[in-house]
DRENLUM-844830 format. One record per residue (C-alpha): residue in one letter; x negated, y, z negated. Coordinates in steps of 0.5 Angstrom, whole numbers, plus 2048, in hexadecimal, padded with zeros to 3 digits. Example, Ala and Ser with C-alpha at 12.3 -4.5 7.8 and 13.67 -1.06 7.14 Angstrom:
A7E77F77F0
S7E57FE7F2
//
This chain:
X6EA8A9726
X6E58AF728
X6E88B072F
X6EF8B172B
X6ED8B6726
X6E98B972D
X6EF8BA72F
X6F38BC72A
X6EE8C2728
X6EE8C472F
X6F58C572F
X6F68C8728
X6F08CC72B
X6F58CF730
X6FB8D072C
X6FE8CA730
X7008C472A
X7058C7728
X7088CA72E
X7088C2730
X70B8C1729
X7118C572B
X7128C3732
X7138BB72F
X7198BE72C
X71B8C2730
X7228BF731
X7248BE72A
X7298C372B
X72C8C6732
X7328CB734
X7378CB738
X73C8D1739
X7428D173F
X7488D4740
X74B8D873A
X7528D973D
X7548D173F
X7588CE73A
X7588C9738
X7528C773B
X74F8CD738
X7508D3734
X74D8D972E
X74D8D5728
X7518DA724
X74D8D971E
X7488DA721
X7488DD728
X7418DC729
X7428D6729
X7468D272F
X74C8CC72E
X7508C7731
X7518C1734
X74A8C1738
X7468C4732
X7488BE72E
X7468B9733
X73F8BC733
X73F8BB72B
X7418B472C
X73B8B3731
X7368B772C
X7388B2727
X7368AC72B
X7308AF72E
X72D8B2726
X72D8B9729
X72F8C0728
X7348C272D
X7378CA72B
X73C8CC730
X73C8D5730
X73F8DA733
X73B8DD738
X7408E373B
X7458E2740
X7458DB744
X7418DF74A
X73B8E1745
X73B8DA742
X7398D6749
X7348DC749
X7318DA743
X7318D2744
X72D8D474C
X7288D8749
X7278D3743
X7288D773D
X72F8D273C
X72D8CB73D
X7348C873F
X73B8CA742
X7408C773E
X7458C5744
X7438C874B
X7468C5752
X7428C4758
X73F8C975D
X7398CA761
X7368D075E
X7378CC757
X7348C5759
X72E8C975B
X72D8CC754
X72F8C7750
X7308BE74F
X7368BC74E
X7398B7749
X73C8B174C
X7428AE74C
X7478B574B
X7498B7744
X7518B8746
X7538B974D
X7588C074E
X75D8C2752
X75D8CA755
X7638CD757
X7668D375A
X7698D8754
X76E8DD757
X7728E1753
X77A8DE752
X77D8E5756
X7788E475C
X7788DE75E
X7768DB765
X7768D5769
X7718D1768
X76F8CA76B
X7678CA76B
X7618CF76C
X7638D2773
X7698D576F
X7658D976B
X7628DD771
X7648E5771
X7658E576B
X7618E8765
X75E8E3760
X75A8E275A
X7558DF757
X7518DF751
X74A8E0752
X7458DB754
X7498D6753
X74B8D0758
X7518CC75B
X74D8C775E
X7488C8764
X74E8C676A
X7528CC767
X74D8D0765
X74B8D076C
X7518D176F
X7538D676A
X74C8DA76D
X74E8DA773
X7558DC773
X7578DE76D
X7578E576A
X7558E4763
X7538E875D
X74F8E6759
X74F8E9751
X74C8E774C
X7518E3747
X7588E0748
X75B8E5743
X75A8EB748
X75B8E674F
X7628E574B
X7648EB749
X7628EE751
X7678E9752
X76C8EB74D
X76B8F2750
X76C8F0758
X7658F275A
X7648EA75C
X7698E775F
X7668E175A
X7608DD757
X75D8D7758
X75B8D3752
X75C8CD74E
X7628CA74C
X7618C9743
X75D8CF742
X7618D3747
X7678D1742
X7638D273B
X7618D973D
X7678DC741
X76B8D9739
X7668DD735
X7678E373A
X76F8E3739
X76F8E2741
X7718DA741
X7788DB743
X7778E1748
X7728DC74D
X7738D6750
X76E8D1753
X76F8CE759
X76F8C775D
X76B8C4761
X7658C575C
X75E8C975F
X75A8C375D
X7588BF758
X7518BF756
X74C8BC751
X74A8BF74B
X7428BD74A
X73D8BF745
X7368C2748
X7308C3745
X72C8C9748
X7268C874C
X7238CD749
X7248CB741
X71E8C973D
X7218C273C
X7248C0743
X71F8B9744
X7218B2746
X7238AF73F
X7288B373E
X72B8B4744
X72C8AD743
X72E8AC73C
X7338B273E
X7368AD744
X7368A7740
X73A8A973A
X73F8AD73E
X7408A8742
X7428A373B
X7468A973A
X74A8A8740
X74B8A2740
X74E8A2739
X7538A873B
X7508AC735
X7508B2739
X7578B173B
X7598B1733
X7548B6731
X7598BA737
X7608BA734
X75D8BB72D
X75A8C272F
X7608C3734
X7648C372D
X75E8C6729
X75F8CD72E
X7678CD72D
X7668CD725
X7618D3726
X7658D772A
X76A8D6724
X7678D871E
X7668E071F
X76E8DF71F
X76E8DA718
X7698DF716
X76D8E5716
X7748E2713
X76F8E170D
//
């Protein structure tokens, strides 16, 4: 008991015991930010716009009920700047992220996959071009939202071959198509959808066949946040894992699929009032 109260002064001594009081908790409550412009994955909450919603920020409100702890899912600025502040710590998660090398040597990846996306090739209906694959996308100007990924093949091959621009939201990649100064962008399949409907764009663009890729959605805890450790890499594994595999994602999908369309309708119910 002497040894223990030893200690104990010592530490207040040093100003350590509370710090240690603080660390012990340190995972009562994370946050996570994404894309801001990826419905119905992820969007502004219009409510709120500091807030972000949709199918993956539900997903990580069922997994904090299960694990007893806070999860807030913010927005962080542009989908560039919120991979920024996941690297550096500042955010602990990305709610919702492919896989790339440059990400896996920042972050740890929860498995398995929260949903599996298709990218397609958007083009505008006036312009369309015969399109069987990747090599038919050569010498021609494309579009890319920034930071983002298609998967490691294309984007390699995309590297390689392609001229593409990248710009820092699909809203701007969409309207540099609208205006014919790319020939198209590269983006997936349902936000591309609820995106160009919120634009107005929706029946002037076109997504073509073959998709580019389908790819897995993770979340990724960064290497960097203050509560990346063993146990919670692994409660966050397990209880996607029985997620999955009770098709809630899936449900939880459609729901905001539907949540996103009755949003975009309520400015017009408004004004009718």
């Amino acid at each position: 008991m002497r040894k223990y109260s030893s200690w104990r002064s010592w530490l207040l001594g040093l100003g350590l015991l509370p710090l240690l009081a603080s660390a012990a908790g340190k995972c009562e409550r994370l946050v996570a930010t994404g894309n801001p412009e990826y419905p119905p994955y992820l969007w502004r909450d219009p409510a709120n716009p500091d807030r972000l919603i949709g199918a993956n920020a539900d997903l990580l409100e069922e997994i904090a009920k299960a694990l007893k702890i806070q999860i807030d899912v913010l927005y962080t600025g542009p989908w560039s700047r919120a991979q920024d502040e996941v690297r550096t710590g500042r955010v602990d998660l990305i709610a919702g992220a492919f896989i790339t090398l440059p990400r896996l040597e920042q972050m740890d990846y929860v498995h398995p996959a929260i949903f599996h996306t298709a990218s397609v090739v958007w083009v505008h209906k006036d312009r369309v071009f015969p399109y069987a694959g990747w090599d038919d996308l050569r010498e021609r100007r494309g579009g890319v939202v920034l930071n983002n990924s298609h998967g490691r093949a294309f984007d390699a091959f995309a590297k390689a071959n392609l001229t593409l621009e990248s710009v820092p939201s699909l809203t701007q990649a969409f309207q540099k198509l609208m205006l014919g100064r790319s020939d198209y962008v590269v983006y997936e399949l349902y936000p591309g959808l609820a995106v160009a409907d919120t634009l107005g764009m929706l029946g002037d663009l076109q997504a073509l066949e073959p998709e580019v890729s389908s790819e897995g959605l993770y979340l990724t805890l960064s290497h960097n946040s203050a509560c990346n450790d063993a146990w919670l890499r692994g409660q966050l594994a397990k209880k996607m894992t029985e997620l999955v595999s009770a098709g809630v994602p899936d449900a939880i999908l459609q729901r905001n699929l539907e949540r996103w369309k009755q949003q975009q309708l309520q400015p017009s119910t408004e004004s009718t009032q």
